[in-house]
N, C-alpha and C positions, 0 to 999 in steps of 0.2 A: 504494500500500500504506500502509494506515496507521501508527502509531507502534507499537502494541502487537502486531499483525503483527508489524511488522519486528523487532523485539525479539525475540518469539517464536522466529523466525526463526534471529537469530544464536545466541541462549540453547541450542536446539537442535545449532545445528551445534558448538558449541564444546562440551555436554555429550557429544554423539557421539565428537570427535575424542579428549577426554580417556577415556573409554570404555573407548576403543580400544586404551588401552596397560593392556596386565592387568599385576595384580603381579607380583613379580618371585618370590614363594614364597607356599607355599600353592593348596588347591582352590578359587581365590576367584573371581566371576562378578560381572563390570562389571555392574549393572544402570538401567535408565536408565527413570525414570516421568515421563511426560509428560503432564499432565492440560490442556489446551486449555479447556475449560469452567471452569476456576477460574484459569487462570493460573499454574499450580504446576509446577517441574522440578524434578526431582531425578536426581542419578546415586550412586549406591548401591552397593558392596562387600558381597557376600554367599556365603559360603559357610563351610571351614575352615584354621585354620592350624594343624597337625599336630591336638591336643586343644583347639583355643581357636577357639570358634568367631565367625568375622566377619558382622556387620550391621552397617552405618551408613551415614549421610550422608555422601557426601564433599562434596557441593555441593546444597543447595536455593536456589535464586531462584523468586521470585513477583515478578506484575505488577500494580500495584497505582497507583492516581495517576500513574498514564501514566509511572511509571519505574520502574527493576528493584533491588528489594531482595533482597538478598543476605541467608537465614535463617540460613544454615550452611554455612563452608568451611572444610572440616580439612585440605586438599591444601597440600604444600607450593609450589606454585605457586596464588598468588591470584588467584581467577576476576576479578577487579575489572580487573587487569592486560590478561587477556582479551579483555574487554567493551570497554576503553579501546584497544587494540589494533584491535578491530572497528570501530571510530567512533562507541561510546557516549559521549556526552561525562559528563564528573564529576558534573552537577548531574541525571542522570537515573539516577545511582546511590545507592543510601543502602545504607549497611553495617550490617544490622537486626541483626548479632548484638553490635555496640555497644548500650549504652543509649541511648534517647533523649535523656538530658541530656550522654552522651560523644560524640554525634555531632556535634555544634561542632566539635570539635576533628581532626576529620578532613579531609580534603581535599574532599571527598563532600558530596553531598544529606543535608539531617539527617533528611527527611521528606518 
């Protein structure tokens, strides 16, 4: 299996598993897009909480230069944690919702 398979791979299972647990209030529906042809996941909160109604990103990764950039995580458990947990090593992650010139500074792939 190749590299970006196997990413795909775990990126999947781990967006599943976080899914899986719905919030704790509110009409709200895990939603999880998988696009395979561009490399793009996303898991997505959609529905409503009483009058306010819920869309967003909890988590987009894309694959990209044979490693997984993290677009958007608003969960209070970070998917990077995850990924490192799976046997992604650090240098195959870049944390794209830093800037380019802030990712130095992080433990992670700048690029």
């Amino acid at each position: 299996m190749d590299k970006l398979t196997h990413y795909a791979k775990i990126i999947k299972q781990i967006l599943r598993e976080d899914g899986a647990h719905k919030p704790s209030h509110g009409e709200i529906e895990a939603l999880l897009v998988f696009d395979d042809e561009h490399h793009s996941y996303q898991l997505m909160y959609v529905g409503w909480d009483r009058r306010r109604r819920v869309h967003g990103s909890i988590y987009h990764l894309r694959l990209q230069n044979d490693k997984i950039y993290i677009e958007e995580d608003t969960s209070n458990q970070p998917i990077a944690e995850s990924l490192l947990e799976a046997g992604v090593p650090k240098d195959d992650i870049v944390l794209a919702f830093h800037a380019p010139d802030k990712r130095q500074f992080t433990e992670f792939a700048i690029a």
